[in-house]
C-alpha positions, 0 to 999 in steps of 0.5 A, spaced: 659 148 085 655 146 091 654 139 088 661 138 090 661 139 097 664 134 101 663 136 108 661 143 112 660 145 119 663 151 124 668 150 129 670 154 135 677 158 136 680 162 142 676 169 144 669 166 143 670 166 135 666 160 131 669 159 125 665 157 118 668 152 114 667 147 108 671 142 104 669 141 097 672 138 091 674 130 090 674 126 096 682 125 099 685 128 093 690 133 093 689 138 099 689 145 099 687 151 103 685 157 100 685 163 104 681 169 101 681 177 102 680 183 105 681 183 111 674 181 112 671 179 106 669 172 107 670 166 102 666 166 096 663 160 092 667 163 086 673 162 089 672 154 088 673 156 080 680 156 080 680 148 083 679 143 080 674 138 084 675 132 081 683 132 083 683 137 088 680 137 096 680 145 098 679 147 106 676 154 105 673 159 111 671 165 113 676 167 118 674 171 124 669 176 123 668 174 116 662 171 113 658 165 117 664 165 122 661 168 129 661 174 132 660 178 126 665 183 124 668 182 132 675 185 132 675 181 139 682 176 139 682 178 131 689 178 129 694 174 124 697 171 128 690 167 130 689 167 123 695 163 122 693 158 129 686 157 125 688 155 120 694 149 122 687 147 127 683 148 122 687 144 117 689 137 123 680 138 124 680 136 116 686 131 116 690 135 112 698 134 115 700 139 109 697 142 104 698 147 098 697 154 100 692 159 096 690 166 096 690 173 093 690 180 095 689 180 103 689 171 102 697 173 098 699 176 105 695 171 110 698 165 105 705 167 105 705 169 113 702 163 114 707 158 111 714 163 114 710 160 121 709 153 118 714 151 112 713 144 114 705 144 113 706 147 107 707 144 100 706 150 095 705 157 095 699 159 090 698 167 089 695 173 086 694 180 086 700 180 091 699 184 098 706 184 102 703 188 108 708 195 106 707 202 108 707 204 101 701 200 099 697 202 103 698 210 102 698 208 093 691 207 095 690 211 101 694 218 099 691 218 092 696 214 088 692 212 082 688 218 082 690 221 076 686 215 072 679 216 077 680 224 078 673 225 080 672 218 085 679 220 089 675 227 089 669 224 093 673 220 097 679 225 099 673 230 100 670 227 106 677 229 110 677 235 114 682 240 112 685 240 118 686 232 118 693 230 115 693 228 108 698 222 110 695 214 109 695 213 117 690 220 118 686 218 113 685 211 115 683 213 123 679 218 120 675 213 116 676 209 122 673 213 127 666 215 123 665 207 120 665 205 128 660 210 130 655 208 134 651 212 128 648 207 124 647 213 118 654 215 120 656 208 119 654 207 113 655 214 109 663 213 110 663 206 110 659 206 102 665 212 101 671 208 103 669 201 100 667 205 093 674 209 092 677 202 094 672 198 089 673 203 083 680 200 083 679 193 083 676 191 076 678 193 069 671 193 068 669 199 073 662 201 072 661 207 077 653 207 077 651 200 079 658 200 083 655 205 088 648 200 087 651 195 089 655 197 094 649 201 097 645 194 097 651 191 102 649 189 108 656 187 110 660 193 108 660 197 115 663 191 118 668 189 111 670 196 112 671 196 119 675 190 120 680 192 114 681 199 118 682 196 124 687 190 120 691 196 116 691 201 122 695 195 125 700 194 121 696 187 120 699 185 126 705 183 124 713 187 123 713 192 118 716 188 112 715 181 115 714 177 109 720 180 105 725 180 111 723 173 112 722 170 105 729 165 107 724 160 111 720 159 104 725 160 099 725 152 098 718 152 098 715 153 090 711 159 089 707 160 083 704 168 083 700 171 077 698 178 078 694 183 074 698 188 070 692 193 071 692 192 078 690 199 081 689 197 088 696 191 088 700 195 084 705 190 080 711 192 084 709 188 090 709 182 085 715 183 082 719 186 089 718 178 091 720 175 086 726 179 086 728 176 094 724 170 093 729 167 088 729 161 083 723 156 086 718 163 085 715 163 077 711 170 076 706 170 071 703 177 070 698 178 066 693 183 062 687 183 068 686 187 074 686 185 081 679 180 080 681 172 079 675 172 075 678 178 071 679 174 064 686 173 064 687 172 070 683 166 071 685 162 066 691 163 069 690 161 076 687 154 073 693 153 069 697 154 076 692 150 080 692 144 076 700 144 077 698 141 084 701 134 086 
């Protein structure tokens, strides 16, 4: 897809942060920003699948930390709402007054925080595998929600914790936290390969344990993916609690096109429904047989049958 490039660079933000960009698809089409996952995963060329480049014109870039952008894996001004502030400066550098607004997972929070801040600069909302930055999503994940479906991955992952350590969400994740950001590289890695495998083992309807760790293993990103994500989830996302559906009145005029993963072990559905259910008439869920993945065989067609609604 990198014949369709259109223009890529780096642009500098506040706390010393250097952002990667790139705008691909057709020239003065139809704009869109796609904001991608984690926090801290950085975008990918995959996620160009789900627009078409000969009617649509997408920002992408990796947010601070992520990816290209520099410093690597900093948590230095790191937050939301900077996030939020990127793109609006990221959007006038490109010319896009207003834009559709794509992204899932972590890229559903971002996108649908950015356009309570910015209703007037966003035309639609397209998302997946919805995450609304609630407590209970993260102790599904962190307190063993699915753990009677990957019984022995939950055991290794859960092992790892003192038994003197609360078994809470938040305890687990300071723990996780405390070993991921030591000065230790072996430390480091060890628990950062044990929090991004019980994470990774919930993400794919195609779960494949031996070259999961293989691959996970061969990541030279995985330390700074998983310390960004902790000091993210550690903090609330840097947001109030329950702020996207205590706010949802600022956007319920703005169409919303959600598709989300039945299957989804890592976004349970109900956050997906939960939304619809306060967004209202201009919010159409469609969900589908697939996990978390975009790439995930129904989910992608769906998200391309989405995207080409664009105007």
């Amino acid at each position: 897809m990198g014949d369709h490039i259109l223009q890529s660079g780096n642009f500098e933000v506040s706390g010393g942060h250097t952002l990667h960009w790139q705008l691909w698809g057709k020239k003065d089409g139809i704009p869109v920003v796609c904001l991608h996952g984690g926090p801290g995963a950085g975008f990918q060329d995959s996620h160009k699948s789900v627009f078409d480049p000969e009617r649509h014109t997408v920002l992408l870039f990796d947010q601070r930390g992520c990816g290209k952008s520099k410093p690597y894996g900093s948590t230095k001004e790191n937050t939301t709402p900077n996030l939020v502030a990127d793109t609006c400066k990221l959007m006038d550098h490109v010319g896009f007054e207003t834009a559709h607004i794509a992204g899932g997972s972590w890229g559903s929070a971002l996108s649908l925080i950015f356009a309570i801040a910015h209703p007037e600069r966003t035309r639609s909302l397209l998302i997946w595998s919805v995450f609304l930055i609630r407590p209970f999503e993260n102790a599904w994940v962190n307190e063993g929600g699915p753990r009677n479906l990957f019984p022995d991955e939950w055991k290794r992952f859960i092992s790892n914790v003192p038994a003197d350590v609360p078994k809470d969400s938040d305890s687990i994740m300071r723990f996780y936290q405390e070993k991921i950001f030591s000065d230790d590289e072996e430390i480091a890695s060890k628990y950062a390969l044990e929090w991004t495998l019980w994470e990774e083992c919930l993400i794919t309807i195609t779960y494949n344990p031996d070259t999961l760790e293989a691959e996970v293993r061969e990541d030279p990103n995985a330390v700074s993916i998983a310390r960004l994500e902790l000091y993210y989830f550690l903090n609330g996302c840097f947001v109030p609690e329950n702020h996207i559906l205590n706010s949802i009145s600022k956007i319920q005029h703005i169409r919303c096109q959600v598709v989300q993963g039945r299957f989804d072990m890592c976004t349970p559905a109900v956050s997906a429904h939960d939304l619809r259910d306060a967004y209202g008439d201009k919010l159409s869920l469609k969900v589908v047989n697939s996990g978390h993945l975009r790439s995930d065989p129904e989910m992608a067609p769906a998200l391309q049958r989405a995207a080409s609604s664009f105007e």
